[in-house]
C-alpha positions in Angstrom: 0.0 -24.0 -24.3 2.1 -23.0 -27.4 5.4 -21.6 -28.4 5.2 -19.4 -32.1 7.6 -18.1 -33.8 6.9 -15.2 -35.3 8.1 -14.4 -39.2 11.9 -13.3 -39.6 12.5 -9.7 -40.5 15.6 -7.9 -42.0 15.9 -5.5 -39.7 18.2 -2.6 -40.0 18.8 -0.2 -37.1 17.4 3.3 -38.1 21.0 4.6 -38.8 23.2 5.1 -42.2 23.5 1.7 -42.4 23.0 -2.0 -40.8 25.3 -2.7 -38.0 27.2 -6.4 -38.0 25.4 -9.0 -36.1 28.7 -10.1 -33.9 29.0 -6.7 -32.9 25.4 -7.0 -31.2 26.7 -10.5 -29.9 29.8 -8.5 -28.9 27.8 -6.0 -26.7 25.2 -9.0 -25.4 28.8 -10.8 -24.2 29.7 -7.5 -22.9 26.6 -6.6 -21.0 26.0 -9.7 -19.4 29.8 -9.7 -17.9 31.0 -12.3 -20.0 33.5 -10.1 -22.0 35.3 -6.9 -20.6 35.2 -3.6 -21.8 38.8 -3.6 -23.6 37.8 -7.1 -25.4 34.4 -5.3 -26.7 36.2 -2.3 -27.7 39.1 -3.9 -29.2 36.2 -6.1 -31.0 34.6 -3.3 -31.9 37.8 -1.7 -33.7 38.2 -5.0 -36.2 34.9 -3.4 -37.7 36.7 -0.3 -38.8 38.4 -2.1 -41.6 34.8 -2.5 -43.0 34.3 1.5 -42.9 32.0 1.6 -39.4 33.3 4.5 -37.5 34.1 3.6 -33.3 31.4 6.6 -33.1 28.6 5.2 -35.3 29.1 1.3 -33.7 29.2 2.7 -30.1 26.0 5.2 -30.5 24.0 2.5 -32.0 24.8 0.2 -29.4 24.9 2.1 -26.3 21.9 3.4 -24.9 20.4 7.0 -25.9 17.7 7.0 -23.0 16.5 10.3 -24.1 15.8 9.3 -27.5 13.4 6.5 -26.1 10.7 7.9 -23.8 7.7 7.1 -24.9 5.6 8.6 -21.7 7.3 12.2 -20.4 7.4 12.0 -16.4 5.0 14.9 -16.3 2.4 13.3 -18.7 -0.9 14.4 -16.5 -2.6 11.4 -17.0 -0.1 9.5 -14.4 1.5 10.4 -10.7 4.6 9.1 -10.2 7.1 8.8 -7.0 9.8 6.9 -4.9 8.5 4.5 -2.4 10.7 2.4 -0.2 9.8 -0.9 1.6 10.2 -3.3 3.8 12.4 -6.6 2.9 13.2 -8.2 6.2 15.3 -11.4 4.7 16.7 -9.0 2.0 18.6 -5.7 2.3 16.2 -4.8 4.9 14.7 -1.6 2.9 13.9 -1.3 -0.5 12.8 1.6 -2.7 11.0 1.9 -6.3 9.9 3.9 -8.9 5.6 4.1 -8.0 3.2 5.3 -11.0 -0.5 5.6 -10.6 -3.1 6.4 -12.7 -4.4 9.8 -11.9 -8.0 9.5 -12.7 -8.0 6.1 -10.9 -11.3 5.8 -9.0 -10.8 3.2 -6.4 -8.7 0.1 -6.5 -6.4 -1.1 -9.5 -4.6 -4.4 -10.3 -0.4 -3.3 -9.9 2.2 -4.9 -11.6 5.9 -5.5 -10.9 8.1 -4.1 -13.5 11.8 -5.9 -13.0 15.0 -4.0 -14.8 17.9 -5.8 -16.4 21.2 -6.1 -14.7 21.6 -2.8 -14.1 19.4 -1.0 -11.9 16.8 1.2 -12.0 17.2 2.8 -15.7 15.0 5.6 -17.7 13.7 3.0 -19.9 12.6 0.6 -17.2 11.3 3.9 -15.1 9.4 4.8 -18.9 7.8 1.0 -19.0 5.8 1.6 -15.4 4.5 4.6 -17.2 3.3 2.9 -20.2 1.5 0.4 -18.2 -0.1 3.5 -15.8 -1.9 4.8 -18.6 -3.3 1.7 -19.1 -5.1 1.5 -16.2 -2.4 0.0 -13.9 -0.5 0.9 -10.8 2.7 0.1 -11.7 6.0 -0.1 -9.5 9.9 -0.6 -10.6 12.1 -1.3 -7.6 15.7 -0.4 -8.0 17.9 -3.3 -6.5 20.6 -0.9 -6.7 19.2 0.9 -4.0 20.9 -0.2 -0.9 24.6 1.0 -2.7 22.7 4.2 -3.4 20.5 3.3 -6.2 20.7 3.2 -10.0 24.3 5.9 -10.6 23.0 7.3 -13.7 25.1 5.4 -16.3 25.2 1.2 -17.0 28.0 0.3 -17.0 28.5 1.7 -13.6 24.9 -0.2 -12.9 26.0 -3.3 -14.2 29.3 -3.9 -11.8 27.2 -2.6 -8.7 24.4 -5.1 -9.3 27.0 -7.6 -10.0 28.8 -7.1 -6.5 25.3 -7.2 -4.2 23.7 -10.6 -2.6 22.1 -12.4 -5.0 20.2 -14.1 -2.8 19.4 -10.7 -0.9 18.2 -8.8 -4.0 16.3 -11.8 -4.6 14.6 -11.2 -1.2 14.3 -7.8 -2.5 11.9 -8.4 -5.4 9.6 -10.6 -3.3 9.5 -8.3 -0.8 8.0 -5.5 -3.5 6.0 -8.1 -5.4 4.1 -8.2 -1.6 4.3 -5.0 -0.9 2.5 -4.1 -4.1 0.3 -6.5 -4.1 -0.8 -5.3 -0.6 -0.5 -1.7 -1.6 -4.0 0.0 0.2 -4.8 0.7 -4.0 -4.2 -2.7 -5.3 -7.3 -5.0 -6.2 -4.8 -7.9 -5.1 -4.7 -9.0 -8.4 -0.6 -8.7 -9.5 1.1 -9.3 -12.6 4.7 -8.6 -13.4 6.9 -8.0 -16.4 10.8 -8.1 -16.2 13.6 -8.0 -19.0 16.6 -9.7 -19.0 17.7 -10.5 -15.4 14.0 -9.2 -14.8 13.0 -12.2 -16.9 14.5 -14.4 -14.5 13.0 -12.8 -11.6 9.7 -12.6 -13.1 9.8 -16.9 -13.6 11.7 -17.1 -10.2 8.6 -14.9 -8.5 6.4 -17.3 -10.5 8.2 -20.8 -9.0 8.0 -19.1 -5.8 4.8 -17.0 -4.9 2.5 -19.9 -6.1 -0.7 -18.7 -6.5 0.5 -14.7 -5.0 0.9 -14.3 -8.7 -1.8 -13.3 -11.4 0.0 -13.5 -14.4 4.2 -13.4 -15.5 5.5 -12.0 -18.9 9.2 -12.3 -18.8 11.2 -11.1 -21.9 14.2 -12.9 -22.7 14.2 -14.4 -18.7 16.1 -17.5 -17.9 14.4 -19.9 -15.8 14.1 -20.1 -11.8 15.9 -23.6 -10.4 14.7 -26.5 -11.6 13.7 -27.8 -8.7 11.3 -24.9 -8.0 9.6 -24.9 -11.2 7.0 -27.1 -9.8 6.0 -24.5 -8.1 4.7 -22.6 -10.7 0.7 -21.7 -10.6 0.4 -18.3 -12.6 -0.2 -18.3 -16.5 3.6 -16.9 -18.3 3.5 -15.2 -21.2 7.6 -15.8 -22.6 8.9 -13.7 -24.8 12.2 -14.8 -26.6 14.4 -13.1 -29.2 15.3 -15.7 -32.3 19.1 -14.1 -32.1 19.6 -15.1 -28.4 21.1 -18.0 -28.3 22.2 -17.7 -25.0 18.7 -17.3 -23.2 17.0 -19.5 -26.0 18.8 -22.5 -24.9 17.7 -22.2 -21.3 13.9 -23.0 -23.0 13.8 -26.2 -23.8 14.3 -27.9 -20.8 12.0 -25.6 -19.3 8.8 -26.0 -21.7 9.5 -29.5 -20.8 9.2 -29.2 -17.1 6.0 -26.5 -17.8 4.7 -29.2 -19.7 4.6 -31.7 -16.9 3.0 -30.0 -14.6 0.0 -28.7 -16.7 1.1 -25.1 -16.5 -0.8 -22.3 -18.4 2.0 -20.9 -20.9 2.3 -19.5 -23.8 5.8 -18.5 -25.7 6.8 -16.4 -28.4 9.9 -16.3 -30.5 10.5 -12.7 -33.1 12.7 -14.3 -35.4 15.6 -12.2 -37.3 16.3 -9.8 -33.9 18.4 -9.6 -30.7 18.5 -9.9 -27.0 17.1 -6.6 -25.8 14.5 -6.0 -29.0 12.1 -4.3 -26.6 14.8 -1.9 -25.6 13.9 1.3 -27.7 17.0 3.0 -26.2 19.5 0.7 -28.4 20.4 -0.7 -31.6 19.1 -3.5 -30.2 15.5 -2.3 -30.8 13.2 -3.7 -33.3 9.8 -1.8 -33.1 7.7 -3.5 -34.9 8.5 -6.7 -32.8 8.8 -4.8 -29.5 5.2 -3.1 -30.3 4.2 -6.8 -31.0 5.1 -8.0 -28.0 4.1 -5.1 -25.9 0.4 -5.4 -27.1 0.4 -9.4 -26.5 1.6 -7.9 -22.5 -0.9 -5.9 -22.4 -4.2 -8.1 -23.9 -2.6 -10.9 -21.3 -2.8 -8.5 -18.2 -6.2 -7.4 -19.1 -7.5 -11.5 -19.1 -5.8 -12.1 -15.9 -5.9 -9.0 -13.4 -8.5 -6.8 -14.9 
């Protein structure tokens, strides 16, 4: 059990030049519903007087989710497709982005693979990808899916996620964490990997699945209830960006209670970058961290589902 914190880096995003670090605290207010669009705009504006152009600051921080795909949905190495499935004390019926290996012989351990607060996006579509040409069968349910799924832009994402049950979608994710690990070409063995909101969900599945689940690597997650984190059986990998303070001071109380009962943890913080550094679709992104990270997910599924 550990937590390391990784060397700080000056980071600047690949554009003319580096972008403010309130506006990024700006757009983490902003994206996480605790600051309107106006206020972020109007925000946004007071950096003008510094020479940032509205049109650099807004490029860098929205997503581009074209500029980010790092596996093409026709790569012939992978077969992907929509699945729906059952979620009886949910929504009722659920459906998800399903990616399988194409020259799998067999049975495979599956992951979950949990999107932010905003539905089913390209980039969270492009990480079950990644993790299918590793060997994996990977599936992304969209929670959006019983208002008519993910609409194709996030901030139209963001307030329909915010107005569903969040005790349904809840409901939802177990459902597909059992229906995956179930799946007739799963070894039984599942993992799951979730970013932001999927962070939470990935150490709420953990406090409640017991020993369903293999192995948990949420990315800047908050934790389930306290009073269910004695539940907790499967090894977590935690990744945290130093910048967020927000999520980072949910971790202390919760090392502690990991601590007391035993668990098999281990927790990372990148120094020097932002909420969302895995994101390659945003200024938010800071490769060499995120490719860090991503091969520390990877070496920790192969160890517990392979």
């Amino acid at each position: 059990m550990s937590t390391q914190r990784q060397p700080q880096q000056n980071r600047a995003v690949a554009t003319a030049r580096p972008i403010p670090q309130e506006a990024f605290d700006w757009y983490d207010e902003y994206a996480h519903g605790l600051m309107d669009r106006r206020t972020f705009m109007a925000k946004l504006g007071t950096l003008t007087a510094l020479g940032y152009s509205m049109t650099f600051l807004t490029s860098a921080l929205m997503p581009n989710y074209a500029e980010a795909e790092q596996v093409n949905f026709n790569d012939e190495s992978i077969k992907a497709s929509y699945v729906k499935f059952p979620s009886s004390k949910g929504y009722g019926e659920g459906r998800g982005y399903l990616v399988v290996p194409r020259a799998l012989e067999g049975k495979a351990p599956v992951v979950l693979v949990i999107h932010e607060n905003r539905g089913l996006n390209p980039y969270i579509e492009d990480v079950a990808r990644r993790l299918a040409t590793q060997g994996y069968i990977a599936f992304a349910p969209d929670a959006l899916y019983p208002s008519g799924g993910y609409p194709g832009n996030d901030d139209e994402g963001r307030a329909m996620q915010s107005a569903l049950d969040r005790g349904k979608m809840e409901e939802d994710f177990i459902a597909a964490a059992d229906f995956l690990k179930n799946h007739e070409l799963s070894t039984g063995k599942l993992g799951a990997v979730g970013f932001c909101y999927g962070g939470y969900i990935v150490n709420m599945l953990a406090a409640v699945l017991g020993d369903k689940l293999d192995a948990g690597v949420p990315f800047y997650g908050t934790p389930a209830a306290a009073e269910l984190q004695k539940n907790i059986t499967a090894p977590l990998m935690l990744q945290f960006a130093g910048l967020d303070n927000r999520v980072n001071g949910s971790w202390p109380d919760y090392e502690k209670n990991l601590k007391a009962i035993g668990a098999d943890y281990t927790a990372y913080v990148y120094e020097g970058v932002n909420h969302g550094f895995h994101n390659d679709s945003t200024g938010r992104y800071a490769e060499k961290e995120a490719e860090l990270a991503w091969s520390r997910t990877l070496a920790f599924f192969d160890k517990h589902l392979k």
